[in-house]
C-alpha positions as CSV (number, residue, x, y, z in Angstrom):
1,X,-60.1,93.3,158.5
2,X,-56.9,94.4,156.1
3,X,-55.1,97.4,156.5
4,X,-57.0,98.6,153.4
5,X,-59.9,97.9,154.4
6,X,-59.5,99.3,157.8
7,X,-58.1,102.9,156.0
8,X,-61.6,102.8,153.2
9,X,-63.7,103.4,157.1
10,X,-61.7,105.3,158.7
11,X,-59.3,107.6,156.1
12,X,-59.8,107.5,152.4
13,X,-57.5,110.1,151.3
14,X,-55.2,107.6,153.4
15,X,-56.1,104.8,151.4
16,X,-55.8,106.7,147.9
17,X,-52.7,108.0,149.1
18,X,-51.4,104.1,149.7
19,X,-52.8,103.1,146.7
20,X,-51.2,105.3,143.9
21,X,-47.7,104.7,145.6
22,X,-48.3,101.1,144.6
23,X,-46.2,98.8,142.3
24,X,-47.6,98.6,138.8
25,X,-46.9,95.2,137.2
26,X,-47.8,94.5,133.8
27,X,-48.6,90.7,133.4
28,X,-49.1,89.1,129.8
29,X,-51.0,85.4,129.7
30,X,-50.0,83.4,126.9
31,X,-50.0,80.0,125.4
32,X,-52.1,77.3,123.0
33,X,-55.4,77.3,122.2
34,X,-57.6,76.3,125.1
35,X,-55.4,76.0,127.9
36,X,-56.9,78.2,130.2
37,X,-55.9,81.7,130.2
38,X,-59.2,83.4,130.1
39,X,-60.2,81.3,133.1
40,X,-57.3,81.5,135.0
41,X,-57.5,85.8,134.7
42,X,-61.2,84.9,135.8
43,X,-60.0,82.4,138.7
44,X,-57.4,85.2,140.0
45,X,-60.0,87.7,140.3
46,X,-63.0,85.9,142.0
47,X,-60.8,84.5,144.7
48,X,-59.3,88.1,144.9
49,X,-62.9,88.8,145.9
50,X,-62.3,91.6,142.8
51,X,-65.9,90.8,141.0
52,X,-69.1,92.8,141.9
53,X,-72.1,91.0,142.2
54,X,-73.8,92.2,139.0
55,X,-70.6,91.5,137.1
56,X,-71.4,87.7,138.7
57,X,-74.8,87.8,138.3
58,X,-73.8,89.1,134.4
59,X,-71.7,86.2,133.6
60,X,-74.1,83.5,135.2
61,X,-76.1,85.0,132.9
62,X,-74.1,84.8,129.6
63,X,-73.0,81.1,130.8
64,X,-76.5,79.7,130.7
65,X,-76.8,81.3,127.3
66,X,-73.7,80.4,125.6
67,X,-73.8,77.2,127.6
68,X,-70.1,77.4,127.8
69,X,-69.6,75.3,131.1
70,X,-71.4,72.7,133.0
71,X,-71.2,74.7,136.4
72,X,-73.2,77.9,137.0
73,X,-70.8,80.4,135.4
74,X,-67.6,80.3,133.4
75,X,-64.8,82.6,134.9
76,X,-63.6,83.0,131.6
77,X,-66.3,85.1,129.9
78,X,-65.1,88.3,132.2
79,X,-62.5,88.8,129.6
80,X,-63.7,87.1,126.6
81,X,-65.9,89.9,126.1
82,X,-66.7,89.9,122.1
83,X,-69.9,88.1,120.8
84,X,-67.9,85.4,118.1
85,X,-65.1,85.1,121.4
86,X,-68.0,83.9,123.5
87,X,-69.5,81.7,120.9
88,X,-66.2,80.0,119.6
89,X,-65.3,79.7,123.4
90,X,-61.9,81.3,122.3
91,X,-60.0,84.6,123.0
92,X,-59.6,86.7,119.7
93,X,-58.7,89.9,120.8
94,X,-56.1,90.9,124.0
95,X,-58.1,91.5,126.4
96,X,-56.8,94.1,129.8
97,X,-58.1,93.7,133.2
98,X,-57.2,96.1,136.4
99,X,-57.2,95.0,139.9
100,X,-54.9,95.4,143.2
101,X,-53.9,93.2,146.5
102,X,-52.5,94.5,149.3
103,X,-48.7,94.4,148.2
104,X,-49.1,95.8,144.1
105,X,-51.4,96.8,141.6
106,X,-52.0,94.8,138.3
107,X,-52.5,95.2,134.6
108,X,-53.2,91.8,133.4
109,X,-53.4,91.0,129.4
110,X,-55.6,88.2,128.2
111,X,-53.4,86.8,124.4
112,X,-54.8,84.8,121.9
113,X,-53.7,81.4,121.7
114,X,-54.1,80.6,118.0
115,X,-51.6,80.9,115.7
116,X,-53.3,83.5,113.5
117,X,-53.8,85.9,116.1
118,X,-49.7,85.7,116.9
119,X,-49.5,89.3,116.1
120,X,-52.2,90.4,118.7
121,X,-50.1,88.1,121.1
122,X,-47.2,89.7,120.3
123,X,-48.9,93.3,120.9
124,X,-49.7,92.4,124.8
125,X,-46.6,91.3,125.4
126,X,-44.4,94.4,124.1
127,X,-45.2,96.3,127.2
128,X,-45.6,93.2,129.3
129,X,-42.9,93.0,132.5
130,X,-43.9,89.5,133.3
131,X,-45.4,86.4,130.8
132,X,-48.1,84.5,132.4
133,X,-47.0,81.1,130.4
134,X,-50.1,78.5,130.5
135,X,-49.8,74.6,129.7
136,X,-52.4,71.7,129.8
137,X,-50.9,69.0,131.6
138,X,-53.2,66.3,129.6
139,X,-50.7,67.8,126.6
140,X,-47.6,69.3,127.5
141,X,-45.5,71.2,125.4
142,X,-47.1,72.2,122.5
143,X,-46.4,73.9,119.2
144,X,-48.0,77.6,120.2
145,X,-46.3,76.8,123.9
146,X,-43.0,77.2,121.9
147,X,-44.2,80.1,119.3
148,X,-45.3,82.4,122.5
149,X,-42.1,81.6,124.7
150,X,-39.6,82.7,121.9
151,X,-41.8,86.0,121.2
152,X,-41.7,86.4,125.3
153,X,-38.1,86.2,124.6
154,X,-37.0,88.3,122.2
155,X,-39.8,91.1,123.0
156,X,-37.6,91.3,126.2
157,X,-39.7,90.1,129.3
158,X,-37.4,88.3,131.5
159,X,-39.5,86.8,134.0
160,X,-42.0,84.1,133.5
161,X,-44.3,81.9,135.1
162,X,-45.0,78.5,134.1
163,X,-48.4,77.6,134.6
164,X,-49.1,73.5,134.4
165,X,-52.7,74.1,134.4
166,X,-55.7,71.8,134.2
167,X,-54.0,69.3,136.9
168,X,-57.5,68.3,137.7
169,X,-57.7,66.5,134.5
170,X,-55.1,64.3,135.2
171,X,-55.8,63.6,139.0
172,X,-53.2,65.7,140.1
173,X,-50.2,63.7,139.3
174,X,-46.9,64.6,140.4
175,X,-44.9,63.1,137.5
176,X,-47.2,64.3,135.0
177,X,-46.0,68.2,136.5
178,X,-42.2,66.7,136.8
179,X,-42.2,65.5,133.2
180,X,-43.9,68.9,131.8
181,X,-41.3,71.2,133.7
182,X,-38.2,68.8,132.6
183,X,-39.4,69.1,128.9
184,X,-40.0,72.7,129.4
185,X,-36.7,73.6,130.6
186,X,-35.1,72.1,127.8
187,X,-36.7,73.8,125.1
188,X,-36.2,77.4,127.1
189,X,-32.6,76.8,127.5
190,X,-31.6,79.0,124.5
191,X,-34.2,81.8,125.4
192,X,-33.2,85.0,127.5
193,X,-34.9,84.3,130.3
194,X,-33.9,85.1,133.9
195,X,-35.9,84.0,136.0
196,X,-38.6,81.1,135.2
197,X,-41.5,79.8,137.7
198,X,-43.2,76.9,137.8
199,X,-46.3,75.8,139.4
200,X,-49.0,73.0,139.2
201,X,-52.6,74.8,138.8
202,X,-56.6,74.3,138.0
203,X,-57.7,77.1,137.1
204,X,-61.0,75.7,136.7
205,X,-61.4,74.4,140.7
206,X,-58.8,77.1,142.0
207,X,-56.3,74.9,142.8
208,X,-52.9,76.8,143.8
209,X,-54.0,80.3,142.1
210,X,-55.1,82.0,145.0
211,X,-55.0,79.4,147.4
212,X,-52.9,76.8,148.2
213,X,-54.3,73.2,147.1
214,X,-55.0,70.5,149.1
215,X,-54.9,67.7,145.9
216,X,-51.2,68.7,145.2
217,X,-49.3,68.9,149.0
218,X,-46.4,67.8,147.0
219,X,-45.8,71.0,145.6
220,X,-43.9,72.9,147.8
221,X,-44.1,76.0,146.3
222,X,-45.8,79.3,146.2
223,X,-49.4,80.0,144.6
224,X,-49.9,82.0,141.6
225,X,-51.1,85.3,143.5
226,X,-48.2,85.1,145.9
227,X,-45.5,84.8,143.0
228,X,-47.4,87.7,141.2
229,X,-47.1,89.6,144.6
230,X,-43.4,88.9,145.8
231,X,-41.8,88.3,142.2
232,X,-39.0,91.5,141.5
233,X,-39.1,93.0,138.5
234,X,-35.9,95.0,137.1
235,X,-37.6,97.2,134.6
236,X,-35.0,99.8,133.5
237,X,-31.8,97.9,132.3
238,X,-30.6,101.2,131.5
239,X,-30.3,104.1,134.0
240,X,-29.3,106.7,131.4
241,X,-32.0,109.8,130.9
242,X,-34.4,109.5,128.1
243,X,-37.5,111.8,126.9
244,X,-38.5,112.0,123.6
245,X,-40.9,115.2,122.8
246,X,-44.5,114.0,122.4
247,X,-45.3,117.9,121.5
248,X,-44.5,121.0,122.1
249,X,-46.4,122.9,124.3
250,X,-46.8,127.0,123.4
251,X,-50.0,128.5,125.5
252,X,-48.6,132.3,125.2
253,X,-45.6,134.5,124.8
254,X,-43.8,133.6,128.2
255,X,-44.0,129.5,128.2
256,X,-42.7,127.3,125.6
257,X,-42.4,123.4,127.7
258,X,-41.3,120.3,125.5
259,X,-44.0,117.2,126.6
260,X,-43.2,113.9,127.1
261,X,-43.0,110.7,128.8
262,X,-39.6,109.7,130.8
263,X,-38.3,106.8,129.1
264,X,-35.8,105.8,132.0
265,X,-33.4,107.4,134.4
266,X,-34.8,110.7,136.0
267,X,-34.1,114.6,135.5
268,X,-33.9,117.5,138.0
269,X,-34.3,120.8,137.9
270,X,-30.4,122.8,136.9
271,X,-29.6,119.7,135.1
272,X,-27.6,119.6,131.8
273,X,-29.6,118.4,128.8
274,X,-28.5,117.8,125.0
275,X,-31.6,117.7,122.4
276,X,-30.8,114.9,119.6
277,X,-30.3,115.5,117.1
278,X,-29.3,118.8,117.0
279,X,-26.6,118.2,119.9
280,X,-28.0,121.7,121.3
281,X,-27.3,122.3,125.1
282,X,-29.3,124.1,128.2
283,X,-30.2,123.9,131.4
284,X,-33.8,122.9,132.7
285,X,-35.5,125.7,134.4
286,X,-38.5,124.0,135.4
287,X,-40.6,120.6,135.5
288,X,-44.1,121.2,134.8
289,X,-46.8,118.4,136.0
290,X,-51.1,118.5,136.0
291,X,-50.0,118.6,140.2
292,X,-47.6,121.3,139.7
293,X,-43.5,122.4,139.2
294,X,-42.0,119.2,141.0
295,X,-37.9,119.2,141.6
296,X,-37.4,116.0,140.2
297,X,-39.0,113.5,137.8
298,X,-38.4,109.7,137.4
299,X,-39.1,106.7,134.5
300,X,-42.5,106.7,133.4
301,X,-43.8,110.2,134.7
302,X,-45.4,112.1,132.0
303,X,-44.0,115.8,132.4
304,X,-43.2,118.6,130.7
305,X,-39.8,120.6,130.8
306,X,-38.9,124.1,130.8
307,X,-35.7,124.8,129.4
308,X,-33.1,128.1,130.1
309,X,-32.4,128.9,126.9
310,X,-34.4,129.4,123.5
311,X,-33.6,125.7,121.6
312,X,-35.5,124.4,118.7
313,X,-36.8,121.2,119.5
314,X,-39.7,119.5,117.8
315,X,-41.6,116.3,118.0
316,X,-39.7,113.5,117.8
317,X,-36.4,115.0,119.7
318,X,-35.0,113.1,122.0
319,X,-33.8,114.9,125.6
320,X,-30.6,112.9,127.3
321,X,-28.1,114.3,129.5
322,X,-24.4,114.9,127.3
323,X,-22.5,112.2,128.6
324,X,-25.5,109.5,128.1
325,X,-26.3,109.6,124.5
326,X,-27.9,107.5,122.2
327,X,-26.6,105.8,118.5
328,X,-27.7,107.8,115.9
329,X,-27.9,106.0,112.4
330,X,-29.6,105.7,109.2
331,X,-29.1,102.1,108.8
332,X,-29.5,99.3,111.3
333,X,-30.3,95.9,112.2
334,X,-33.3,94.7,113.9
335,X,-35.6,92.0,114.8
336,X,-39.2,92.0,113.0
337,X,-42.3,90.6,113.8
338,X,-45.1,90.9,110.5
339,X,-48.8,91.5,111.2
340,X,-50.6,91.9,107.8
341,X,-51.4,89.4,105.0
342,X,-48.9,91.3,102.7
343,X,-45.8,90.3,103.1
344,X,-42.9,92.5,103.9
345,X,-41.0,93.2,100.5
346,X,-37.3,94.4,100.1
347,X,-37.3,97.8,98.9
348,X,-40.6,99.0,99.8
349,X,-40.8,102.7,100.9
350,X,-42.8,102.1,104.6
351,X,-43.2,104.5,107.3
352,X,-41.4,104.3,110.1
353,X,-42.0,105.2,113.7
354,X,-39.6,105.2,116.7
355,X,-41.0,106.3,119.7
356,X,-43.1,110.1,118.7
357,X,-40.2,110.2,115.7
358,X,-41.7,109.4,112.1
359,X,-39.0,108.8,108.8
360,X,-39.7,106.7,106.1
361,X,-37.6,104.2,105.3
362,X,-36.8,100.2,104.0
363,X,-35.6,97.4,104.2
364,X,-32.5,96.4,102.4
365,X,-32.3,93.1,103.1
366,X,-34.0,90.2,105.1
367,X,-30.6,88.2,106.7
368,X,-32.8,85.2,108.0
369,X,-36.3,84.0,109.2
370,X,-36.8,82.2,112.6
371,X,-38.6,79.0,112.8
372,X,-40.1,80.1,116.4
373,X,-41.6,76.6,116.8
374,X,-37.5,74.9,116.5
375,X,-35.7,77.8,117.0
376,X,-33.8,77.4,113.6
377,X,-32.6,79.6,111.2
378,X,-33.2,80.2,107.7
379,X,-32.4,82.4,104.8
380,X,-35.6,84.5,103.7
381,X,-35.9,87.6,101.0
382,X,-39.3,88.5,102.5
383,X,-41.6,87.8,106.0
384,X,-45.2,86.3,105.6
385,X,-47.9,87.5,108.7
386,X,-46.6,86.2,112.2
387,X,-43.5,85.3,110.7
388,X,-40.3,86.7,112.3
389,X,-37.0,87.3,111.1
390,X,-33.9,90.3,111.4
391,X,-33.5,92.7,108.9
392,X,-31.3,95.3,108.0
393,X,-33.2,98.5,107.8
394,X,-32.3,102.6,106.0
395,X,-34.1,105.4,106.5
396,X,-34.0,108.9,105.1
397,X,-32.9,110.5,108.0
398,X,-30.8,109.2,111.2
399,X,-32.7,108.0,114.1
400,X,-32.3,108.3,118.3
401,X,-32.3,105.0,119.9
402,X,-30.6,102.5,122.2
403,X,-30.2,98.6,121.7
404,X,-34.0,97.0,122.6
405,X,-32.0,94.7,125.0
406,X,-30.9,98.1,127.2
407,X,-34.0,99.9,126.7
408,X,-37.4,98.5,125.3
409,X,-39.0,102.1,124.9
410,X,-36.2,103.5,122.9
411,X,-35.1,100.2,121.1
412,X,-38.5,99.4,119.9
413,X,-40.6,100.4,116.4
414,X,-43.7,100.5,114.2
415,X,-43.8,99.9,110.4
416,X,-46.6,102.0,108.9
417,X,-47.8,101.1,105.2
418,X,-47.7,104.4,103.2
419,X,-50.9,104.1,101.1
420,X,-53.1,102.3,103.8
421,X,-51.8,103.8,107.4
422,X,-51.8,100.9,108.8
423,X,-49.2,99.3,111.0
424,X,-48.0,96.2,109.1
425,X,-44.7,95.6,111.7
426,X,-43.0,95.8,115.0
427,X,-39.3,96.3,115.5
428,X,-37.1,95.9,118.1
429,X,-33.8,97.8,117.0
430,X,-30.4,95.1,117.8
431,X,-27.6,97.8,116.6
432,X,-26.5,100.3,114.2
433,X,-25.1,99.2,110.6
434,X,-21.4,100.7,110.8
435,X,-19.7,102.0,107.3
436,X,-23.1,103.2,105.9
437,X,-23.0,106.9,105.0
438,X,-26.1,107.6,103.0
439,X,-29.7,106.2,102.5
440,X,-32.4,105.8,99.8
441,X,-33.6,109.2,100.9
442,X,-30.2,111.2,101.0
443,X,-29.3,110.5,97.2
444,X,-31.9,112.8,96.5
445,X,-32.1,116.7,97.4
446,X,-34.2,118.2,100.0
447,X,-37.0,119.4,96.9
448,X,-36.7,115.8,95.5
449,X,-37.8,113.9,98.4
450,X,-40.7,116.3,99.3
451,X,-42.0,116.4,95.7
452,X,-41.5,112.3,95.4
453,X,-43.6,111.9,98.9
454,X,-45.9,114.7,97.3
455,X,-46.4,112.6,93.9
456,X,-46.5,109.0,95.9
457,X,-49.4,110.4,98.3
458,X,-51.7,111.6,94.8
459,X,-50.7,109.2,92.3
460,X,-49.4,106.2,93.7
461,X,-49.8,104.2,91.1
462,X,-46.7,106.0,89.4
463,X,-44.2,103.5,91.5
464,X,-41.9,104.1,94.0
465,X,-39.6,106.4,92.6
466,X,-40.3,109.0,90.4
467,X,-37.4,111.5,90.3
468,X,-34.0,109.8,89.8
């Protein structure tokens, strides 16, 4: 009997309590069409023993009447869960699963693998800590293998597993794994990786995912489940304080708290904090939780802080301490990934959206498009859908961030279409655009650009620009 186990009989508060204090890893699976991700999320948790029965009895069920499998069910229809996903026998949609071992807890992200669905890829793997990479051995390297790797990259996940999967296809061959992990490490040489895995799986028969396999004792390695359960994850790169103000929160006369999620670092109660922008100083008198006041409060605790003195703060202010600041700019550079039909055009008022901040802004220029299947660079004026490139952005007021490569909350961004309010973009901010004073918006007077975004909202078929 586990230790768990043994606490669910005997002490449950004892088991909850061990529980919440687990790690929380965020894992993102990824790669071509029909190499197995959906099966090997399925594989991970039926030999985790993590599927009720009537969840089993469920998809034995739907296998027989999709007829997606020759054996009695098909692991992958626990996450393929929409109606055309199950009838294509492809994932459409990212998918999230939940479950826990022993050493960690898991939030596990099911990606499509065709190319059209790249932005809904790219969308599970923004808050991903660790990429999931799968591979068919009968194919190697392909195309999407390439595409999903360079996204893993510059969206910031540093750790990755390789997953050779489908070795029961090729009768388990040791060369066939050597030759896949040789040609792999090749193309990943100029990605920003630290820390790549491989390992020879089937998903399908179980091979090396949760238990070791006896077709491949050549590989001396660890299985899937003990890589996702012993693998070290350096989340914060940066240590410095960050909250932004998610709202304000005024329930009478005698409380006014500023909500929020810690970004990184932590906060105590008597410490020093500056609110950006206004570059206002006090003290924090109190940190608020659903639990309670708490002394101190770390990265990734939603809280609410008390402050000593009266400071107006709003939504979209960011809280650091005075000697850890952010850049402040107007104009900066920053890698783009497009997720609408339109293309992005040069000049185009959008919304944009760091963190609980809102500005509008464009884009002045589009410095170059990435081929994400080579790697090579090319010059661009605009980005089609899934296409990614850098470009230099201004907006109408300055914005609090860091560099995406220090901190991923604070570095990263929406784009918001003005007319249709929906998100067209993500953003991951590189640096700020030194020598720029003013933007689009600032040429104009405070009355200006209120009336322009008044007249754009009524009558937008008046253009861009009306006053000026």
């Amino acid at each position: 009997m586990s230790n768990s186990t043994s606490l669910i009989a005997s002490d449950i508060e004892a088991y909850l309590k061990v529980h919440e204090n687990k790690d929380m890893l965020r894992i993102l699976t990824c790669g071509s069409v029909d190499d197995g991700k959906s099966t090997l999320i399925g594989r991970l948790l039926f030999d985790s023993k993590m599927i009720f029965e009537d969840q089993m009895a469920a998809i034995e069920k739907d296998s027989k009447r999709f007829n997606t499998t020759d054996d009695s069910f098909d692991l992958a229809l626990l996450v393929d869960g929409l109606q055309s996903e199950r009838e294509q026998g492809i994932t459409i949609d990212v998918a999230y699963r939940y479950f826990a071992t022993e050493q960690r807890k898991f939030i596990i992200a099911d990606t499509p693998g065709h190319e059209q669905y790249t932005r809904n890829m790219a969308t599970g793997a923004s808050t991903a800590d660790l990429a999931i990479i799968l591979i068919d051995a009968r194919h190697g390297v392909q195309v999407q293998t390439r595409r999903h790797s360079f996204i893993c990259s510059q969206l910031g996940i540093k750790h990755v597993i390789i997953a050779i999967n489908k070795m029961d296809a090729v009768d388990y061959e040791q060369s066939v794994y050597q030759n896949i992990k040789k040609e792999y490490r090749e193309f990943a040489e100029d990605l920003s990786f630290e820390d790549v895995r491989f390992v020879p799986i089937s998903a399908l028969k179980g091979d090396n995912v949760v238990n070791e396999s006896e077709n491949m004792t050549w590989y001396p390695g660890s299985t899937m489940m003990k890589l996702l359960n012993t693998v070290t994850i350096n989340r914060d790169v940066s240590s410095a304080f960050r909250m932004q103000v998610q709202y304000v929160n005024r329930p009478n006369l005698d409380f006014r708290g500023f909500c929020g999620t810690i970004a990184s670092g932590d906060i105590r109660v008597g410490d020093t904090v500056k609110t950006l922008p206004s570059g206002k100083e006090s003290r924090v008198k109190s940190i608020v939780t659903f639990d309670g006041n708490i002394e101190k409060a770390s990265a990734g605790m939603a809280i609410t802080i008390t402050l000593e003195d009266e400071i107006d703060i709003s939504r979209g202010d960011m809280l650091v301490r005075p000697h850890e600041l952010t850049s402040s700019a107007s104009h900066f550079e920053a890698d783009v990934v497009w997720m609408t039909e339109e293309a992005l055009h040069v000049d185009r008022e959008y919304a944009i959206k760091v963190g609980s901040k809102s500005v509008y802004g464009y884009v002045e220029a589009v410095n170059h498009r990435v081929d994400v299947n080579t790697l090579e660079v090319s010059a661009a004026t605009q980005l089609e859908l899934n296409e990614m490139g850098s470009c230099n952005f201004a907006v109408n007021e300055p914005v609090q961030f860091d560099a995406y490569g220090t901190n991923r909350s604070t570095g990263a961004f929406i784009i918001i279409d003005r007319l249709t309010n929906v998100t067209v973009g993500a953003g991951m901010i590189r640096n700020e655009i030194s020598g720029k004073e003013s933007t689009k918006g600032s040429e104009y007077s405070e009355f200006e650009v209120e009336f322009n975004a008044l007249v754009r909202k009524h009558f937008p078929h008046w253009g861009a620009k009306v006053i000026g």
